[in-house]
Backbone as CSV, one residue per row, in Angstrom:
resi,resn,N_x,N_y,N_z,CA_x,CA_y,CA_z,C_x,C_y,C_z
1,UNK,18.140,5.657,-2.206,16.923,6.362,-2.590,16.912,7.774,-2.018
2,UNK,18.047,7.796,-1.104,18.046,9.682,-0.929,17.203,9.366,0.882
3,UNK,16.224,10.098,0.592,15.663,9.860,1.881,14.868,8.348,2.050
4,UNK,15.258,8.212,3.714,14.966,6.952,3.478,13.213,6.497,3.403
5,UNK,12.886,5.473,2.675,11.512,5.478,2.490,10.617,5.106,3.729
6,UNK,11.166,4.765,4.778,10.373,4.625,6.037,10.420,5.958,6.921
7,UNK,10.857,7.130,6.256,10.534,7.895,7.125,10.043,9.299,6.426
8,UNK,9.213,8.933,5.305,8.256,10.188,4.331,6.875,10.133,5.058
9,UNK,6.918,11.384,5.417,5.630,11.825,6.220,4.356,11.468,5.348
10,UNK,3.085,10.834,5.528,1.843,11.146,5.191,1.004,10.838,6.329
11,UNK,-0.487,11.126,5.869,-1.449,11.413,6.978,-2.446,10.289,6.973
12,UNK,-2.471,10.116,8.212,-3.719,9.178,8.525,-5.274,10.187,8.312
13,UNK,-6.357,8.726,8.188,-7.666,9.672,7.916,-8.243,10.854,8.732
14,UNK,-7.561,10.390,10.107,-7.919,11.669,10.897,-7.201,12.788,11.098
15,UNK,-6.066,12.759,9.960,-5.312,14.200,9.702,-3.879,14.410,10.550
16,UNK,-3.263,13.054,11.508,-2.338,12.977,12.169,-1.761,12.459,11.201
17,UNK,-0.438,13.202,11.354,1.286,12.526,10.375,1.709,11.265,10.941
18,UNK,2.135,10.411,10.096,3.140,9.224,10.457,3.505,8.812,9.341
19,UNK,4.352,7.905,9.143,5.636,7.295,8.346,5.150,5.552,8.465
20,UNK,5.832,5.326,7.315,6.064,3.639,7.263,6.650,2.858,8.850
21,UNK,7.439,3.718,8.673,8.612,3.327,10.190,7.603,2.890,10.946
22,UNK,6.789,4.168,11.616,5.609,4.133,12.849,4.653,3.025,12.612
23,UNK,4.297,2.933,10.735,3.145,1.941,10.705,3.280,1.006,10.932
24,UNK,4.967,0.672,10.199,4.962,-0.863,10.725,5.088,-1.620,11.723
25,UNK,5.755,-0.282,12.798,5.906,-0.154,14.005,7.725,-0.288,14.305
26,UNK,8.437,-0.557,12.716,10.070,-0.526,12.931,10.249,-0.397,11.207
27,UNK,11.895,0.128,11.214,12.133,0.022,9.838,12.573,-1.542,8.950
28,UNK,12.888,-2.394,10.473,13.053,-4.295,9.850,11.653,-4.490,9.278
29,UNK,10.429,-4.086,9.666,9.155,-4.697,9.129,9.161,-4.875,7.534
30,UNK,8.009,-5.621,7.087,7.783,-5.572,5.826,6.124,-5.087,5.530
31,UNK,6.214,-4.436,4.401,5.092,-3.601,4.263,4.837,-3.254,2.823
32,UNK,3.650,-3.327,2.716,2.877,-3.771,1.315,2.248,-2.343,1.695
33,UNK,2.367,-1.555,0.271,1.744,-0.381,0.163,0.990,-0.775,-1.281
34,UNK,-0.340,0.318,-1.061,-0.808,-0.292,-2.257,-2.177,0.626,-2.099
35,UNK,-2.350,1.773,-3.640,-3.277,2.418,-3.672,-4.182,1.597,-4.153
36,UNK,-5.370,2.216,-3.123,-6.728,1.471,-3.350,-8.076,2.071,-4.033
37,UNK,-9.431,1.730,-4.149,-10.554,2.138,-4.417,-11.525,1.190,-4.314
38,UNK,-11.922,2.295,-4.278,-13.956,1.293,-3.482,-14.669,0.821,-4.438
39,UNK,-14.911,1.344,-5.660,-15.767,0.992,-6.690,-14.918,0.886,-8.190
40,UNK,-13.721,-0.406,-8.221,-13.174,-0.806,-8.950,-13.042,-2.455,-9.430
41,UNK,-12.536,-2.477,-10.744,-12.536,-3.717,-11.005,-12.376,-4.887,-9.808
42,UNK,-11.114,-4.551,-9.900,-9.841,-4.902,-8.444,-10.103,-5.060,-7.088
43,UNK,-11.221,-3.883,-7.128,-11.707,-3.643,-5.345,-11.383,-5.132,-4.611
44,UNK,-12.168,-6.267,-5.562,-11.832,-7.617,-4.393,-10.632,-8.002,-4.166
45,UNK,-9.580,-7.263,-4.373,-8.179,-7.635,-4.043,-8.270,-6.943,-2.209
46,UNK,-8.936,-6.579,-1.709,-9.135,-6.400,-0.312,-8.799,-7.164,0.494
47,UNK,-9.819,-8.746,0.222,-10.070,-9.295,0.444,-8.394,-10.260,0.637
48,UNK,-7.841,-10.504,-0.463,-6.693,-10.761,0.030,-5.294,-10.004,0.630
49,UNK,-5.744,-8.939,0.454,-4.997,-8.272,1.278,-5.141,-8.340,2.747
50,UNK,-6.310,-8.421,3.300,-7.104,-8.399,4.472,-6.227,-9.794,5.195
51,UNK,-6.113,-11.189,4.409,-5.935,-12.474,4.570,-4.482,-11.974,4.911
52,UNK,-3.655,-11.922,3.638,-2.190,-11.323,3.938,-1.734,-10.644,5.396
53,UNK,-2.832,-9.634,5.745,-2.185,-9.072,6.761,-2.715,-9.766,7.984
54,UNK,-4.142,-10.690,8.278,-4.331,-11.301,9.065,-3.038,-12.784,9.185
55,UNK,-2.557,-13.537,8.373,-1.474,-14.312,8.360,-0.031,-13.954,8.766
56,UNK,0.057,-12.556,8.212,1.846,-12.096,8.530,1.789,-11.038,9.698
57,UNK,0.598,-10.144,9.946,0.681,-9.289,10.369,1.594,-9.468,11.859
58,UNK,1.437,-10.913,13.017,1.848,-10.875,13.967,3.542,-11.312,13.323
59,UNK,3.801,-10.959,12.688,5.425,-11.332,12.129,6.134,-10.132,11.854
60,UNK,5.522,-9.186,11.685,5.761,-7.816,11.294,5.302,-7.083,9.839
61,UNK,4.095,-8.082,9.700,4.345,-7.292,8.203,3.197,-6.275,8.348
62,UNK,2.798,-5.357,7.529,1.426,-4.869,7.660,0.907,-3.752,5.920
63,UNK,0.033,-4.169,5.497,-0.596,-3.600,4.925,-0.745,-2.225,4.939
64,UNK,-0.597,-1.186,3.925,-0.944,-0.177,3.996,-1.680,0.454,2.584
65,UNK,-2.529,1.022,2.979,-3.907,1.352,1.792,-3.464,2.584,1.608
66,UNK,-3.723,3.404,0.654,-3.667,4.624,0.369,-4.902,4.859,-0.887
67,UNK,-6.007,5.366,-0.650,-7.158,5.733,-1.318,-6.898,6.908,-2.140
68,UNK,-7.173,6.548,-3.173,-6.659,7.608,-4.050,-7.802,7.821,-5.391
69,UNK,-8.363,8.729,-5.484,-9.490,8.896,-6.492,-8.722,9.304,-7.867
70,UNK,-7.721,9.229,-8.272,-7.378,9.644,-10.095,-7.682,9.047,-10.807
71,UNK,-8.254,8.073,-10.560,-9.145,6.774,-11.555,-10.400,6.881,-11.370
72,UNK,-11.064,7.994,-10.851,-12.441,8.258,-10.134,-12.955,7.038,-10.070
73,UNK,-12.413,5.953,-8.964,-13.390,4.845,-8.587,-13.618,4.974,-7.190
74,UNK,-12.818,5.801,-6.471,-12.700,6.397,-5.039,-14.170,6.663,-4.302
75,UNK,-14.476,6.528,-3.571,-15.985,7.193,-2.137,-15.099,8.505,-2.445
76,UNK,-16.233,9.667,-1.742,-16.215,10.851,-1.510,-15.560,11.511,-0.341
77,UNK,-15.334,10.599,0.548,-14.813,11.306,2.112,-14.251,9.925,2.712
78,UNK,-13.171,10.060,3.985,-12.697,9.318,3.897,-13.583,8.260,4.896
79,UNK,-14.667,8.921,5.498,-15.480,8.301,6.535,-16.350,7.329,5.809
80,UNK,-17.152,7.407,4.085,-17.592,6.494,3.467,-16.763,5.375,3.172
81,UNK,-15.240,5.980,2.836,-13.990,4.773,2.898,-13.669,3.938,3.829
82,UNK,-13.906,4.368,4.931,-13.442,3.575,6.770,-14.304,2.374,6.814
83,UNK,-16.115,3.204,6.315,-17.529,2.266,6.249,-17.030,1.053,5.504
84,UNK,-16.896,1.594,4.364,-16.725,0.624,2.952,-16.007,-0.691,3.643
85,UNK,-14.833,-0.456,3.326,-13.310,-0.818,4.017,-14.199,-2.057,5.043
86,UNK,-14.813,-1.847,6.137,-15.609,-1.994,7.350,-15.995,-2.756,7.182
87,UNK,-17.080,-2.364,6.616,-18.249,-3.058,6.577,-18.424,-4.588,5.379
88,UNK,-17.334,-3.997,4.460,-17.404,-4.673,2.850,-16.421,-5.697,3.464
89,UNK,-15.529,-5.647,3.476,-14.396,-6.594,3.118,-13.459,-6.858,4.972
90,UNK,-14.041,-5.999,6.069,-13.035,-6.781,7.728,-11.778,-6.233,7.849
91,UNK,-11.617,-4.835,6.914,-10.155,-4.323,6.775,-9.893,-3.965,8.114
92,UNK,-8.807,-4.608,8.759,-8.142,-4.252,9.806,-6.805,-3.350,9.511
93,UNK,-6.019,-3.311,8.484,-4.769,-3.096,8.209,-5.530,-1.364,8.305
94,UNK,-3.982,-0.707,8.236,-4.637,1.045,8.027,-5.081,1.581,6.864
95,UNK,-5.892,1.927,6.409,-5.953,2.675,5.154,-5.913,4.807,5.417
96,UNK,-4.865,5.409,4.809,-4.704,6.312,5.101,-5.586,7.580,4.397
97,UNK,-4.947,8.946,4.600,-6.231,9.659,3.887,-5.846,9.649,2.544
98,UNK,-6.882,10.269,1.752,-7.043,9.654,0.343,-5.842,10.965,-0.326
99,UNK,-4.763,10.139,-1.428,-3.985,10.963,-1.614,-4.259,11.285,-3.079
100,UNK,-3.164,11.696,-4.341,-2.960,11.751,-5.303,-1.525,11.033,-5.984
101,UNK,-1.303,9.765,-6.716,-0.365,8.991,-6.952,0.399,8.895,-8.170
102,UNK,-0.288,10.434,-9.266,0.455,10.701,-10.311,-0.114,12.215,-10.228
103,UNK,1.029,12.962,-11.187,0.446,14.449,-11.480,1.142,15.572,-10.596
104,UNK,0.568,16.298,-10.829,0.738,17.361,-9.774,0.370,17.246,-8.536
105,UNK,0.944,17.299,-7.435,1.014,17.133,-6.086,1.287,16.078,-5.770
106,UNK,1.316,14.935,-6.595,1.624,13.522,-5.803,1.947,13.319,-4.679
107,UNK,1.655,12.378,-3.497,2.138,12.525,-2.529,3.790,11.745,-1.940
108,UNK,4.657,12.553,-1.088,5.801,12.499,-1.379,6.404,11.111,-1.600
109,UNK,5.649,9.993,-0.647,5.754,8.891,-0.594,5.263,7.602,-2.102
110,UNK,4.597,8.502,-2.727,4.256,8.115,-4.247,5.553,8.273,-4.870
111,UNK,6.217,9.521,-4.727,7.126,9.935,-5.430,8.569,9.017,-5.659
112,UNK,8.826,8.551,-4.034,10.022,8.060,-4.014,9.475,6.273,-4.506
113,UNK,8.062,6.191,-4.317,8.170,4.632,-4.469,7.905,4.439,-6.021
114,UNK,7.255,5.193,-6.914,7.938,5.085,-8.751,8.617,5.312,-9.017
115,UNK,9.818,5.377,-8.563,11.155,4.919,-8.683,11.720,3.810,-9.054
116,UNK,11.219,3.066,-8.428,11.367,1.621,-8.796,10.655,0.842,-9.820
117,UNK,11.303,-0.085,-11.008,10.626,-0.625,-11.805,10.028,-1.944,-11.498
118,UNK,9.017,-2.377,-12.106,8.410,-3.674,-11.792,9.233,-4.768,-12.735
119,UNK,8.287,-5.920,-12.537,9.201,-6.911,-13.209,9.418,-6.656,-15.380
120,UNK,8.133,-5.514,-15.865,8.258,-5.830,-16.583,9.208,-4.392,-17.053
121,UNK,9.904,-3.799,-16.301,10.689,-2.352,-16.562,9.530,-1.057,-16.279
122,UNK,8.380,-1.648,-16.085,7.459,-0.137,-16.213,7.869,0.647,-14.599
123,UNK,8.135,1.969,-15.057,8.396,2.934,-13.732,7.627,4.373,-13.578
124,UNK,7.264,4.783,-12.730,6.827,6.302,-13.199,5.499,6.006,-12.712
125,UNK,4.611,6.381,-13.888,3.458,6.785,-13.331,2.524,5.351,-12.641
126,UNK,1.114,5.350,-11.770,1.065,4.616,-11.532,-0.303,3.927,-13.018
127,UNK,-0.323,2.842,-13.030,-1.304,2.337,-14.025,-2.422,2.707,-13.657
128,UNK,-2.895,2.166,-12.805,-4.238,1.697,-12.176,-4.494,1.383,-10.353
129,UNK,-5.670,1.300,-10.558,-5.966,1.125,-8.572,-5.063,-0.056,-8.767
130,UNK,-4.558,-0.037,-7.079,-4.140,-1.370,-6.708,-2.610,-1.719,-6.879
131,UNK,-1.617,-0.852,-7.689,-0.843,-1.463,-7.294,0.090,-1.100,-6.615
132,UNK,0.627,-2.060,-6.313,1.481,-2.404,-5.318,3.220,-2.205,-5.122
133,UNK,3.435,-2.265,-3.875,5.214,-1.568,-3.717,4.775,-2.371,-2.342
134,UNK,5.791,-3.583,-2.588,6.741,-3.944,-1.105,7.994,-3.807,-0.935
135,UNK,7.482,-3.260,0.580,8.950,-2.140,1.049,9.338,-3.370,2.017
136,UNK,10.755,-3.440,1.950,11.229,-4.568,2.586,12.674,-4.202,3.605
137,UNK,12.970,-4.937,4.650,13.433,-4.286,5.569,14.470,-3.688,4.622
138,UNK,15.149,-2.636,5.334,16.054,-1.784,4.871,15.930,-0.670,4.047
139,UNK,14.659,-0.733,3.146,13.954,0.201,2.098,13.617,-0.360,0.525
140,UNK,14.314,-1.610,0.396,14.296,-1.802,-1.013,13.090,-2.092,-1.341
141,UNK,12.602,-1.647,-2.375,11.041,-2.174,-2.942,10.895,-2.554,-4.242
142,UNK,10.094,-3.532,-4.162,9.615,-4.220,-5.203,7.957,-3.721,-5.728
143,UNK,7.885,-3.976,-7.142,6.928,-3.538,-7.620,6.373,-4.613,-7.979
144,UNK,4.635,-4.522,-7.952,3.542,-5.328,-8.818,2.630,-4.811,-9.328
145,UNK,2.366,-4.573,-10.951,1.413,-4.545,-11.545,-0.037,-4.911,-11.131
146,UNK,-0.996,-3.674,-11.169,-2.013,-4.153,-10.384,-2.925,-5.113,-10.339
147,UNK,-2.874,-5.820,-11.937,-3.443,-7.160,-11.587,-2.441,-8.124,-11.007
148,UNK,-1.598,-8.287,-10.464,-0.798,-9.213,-9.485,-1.776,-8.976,-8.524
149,UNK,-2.162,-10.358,-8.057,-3.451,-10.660,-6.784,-2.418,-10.732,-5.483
150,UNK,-2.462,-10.123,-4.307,-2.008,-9.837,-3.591,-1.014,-10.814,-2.693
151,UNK,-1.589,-11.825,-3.244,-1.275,-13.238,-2.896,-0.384,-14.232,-3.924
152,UNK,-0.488,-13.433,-4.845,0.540,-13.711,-5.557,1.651,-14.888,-5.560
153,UNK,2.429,-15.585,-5.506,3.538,-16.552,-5.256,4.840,-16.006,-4.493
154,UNK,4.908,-14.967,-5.639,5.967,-14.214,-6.081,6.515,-13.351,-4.334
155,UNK,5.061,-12.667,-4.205,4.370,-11.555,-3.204,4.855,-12.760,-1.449
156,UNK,3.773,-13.690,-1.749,3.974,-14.557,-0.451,5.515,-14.652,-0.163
157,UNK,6.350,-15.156,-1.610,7.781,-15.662,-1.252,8.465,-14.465,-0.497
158,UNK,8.177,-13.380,-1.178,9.230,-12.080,-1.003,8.979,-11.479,0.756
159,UNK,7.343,-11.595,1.094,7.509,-11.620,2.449,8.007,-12.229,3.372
160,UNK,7.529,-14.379,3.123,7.950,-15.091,3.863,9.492,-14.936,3.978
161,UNK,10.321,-14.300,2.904,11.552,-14.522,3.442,12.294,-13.592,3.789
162,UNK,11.499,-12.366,4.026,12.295,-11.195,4.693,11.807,-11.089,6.433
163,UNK,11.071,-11.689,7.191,10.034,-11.707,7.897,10.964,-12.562,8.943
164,UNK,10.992,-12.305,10.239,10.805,-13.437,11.267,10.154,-14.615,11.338
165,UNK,10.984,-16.007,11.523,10.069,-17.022,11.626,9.349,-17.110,13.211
């Protein structure tokens, strides 16, 4: 993939840089990226995401949100997002600052992860809130269409078996 995908800079909500590497806390981790929104169909996919990362998280895996308004279902700032996040759904995992995931400026880490096709060949732009890219040790990633529920079969298998028992 050129550069490697655990180490493309983006920003947390409070405007400090870090990488997949740092989030997951190593490049063996496994890590579910996955643009989000507050006032979407989907939004209750949180909820299992939340579960996901409360179950794997002490294994290495960890969730990562990226809020992204091009579907204008997005909050306004990222401090109504932290609330939301908070208050709505127990999000512990990180959700970062709110980026752009098609178009002009995309952010760099958007860039290298539509690269990869999902199961049904679709690559490139993203559909809709929510979906998903698991990055799995070494860099390879897999794609899910954003109605794939986070919990998926498919999703559980591909973690449980890259993961420390």
């Amino acid at each position: 993939m050129g550069t490697d995908i655990y180490d493309i800079p983006f920003q947390r909500m409070d405007g400090t840089t870090t990488t997949l590497a740092q989030t997951a806390g190593a490049k063996d981790g496994v890590v579910l990226v996955v643009n989000v929104a507050s006032r979407c169909g989907l939004t209750p996919q949180y909820e299992a995401l939340e579960a996901l990362q409360e179950a794997y998280g002490p294994r290495g895996f960890t969730v990562v949100g990226f809020p992204s308004n091009q579907f204008l279902q997005e909050l306004g700032s990222n401090e109504a997002i932290a609330e939301f996040c908070s208050a709505t759904y127990g999000v512990t995992f990180p959700v970062m600052d709110r980026i752009r995931v098609n178009g002009h400026r995309t952010a760099p880490l958007y860039e290298a992860l539509k690269k990869t096709p999902d199961a049904g060949g679709h690559e490139g732009r993203i559909r809709w809130n929510f979906e998903k890219f698991l990055v799995l040790p070494g860099g390879e990633v897999r794609r899910y269409d954003p109605h794939t529920v986070p919990d998926d079969p498919q999703i559980v298998a591909e973690i449980e078996a890259h993961l420390p028992r």
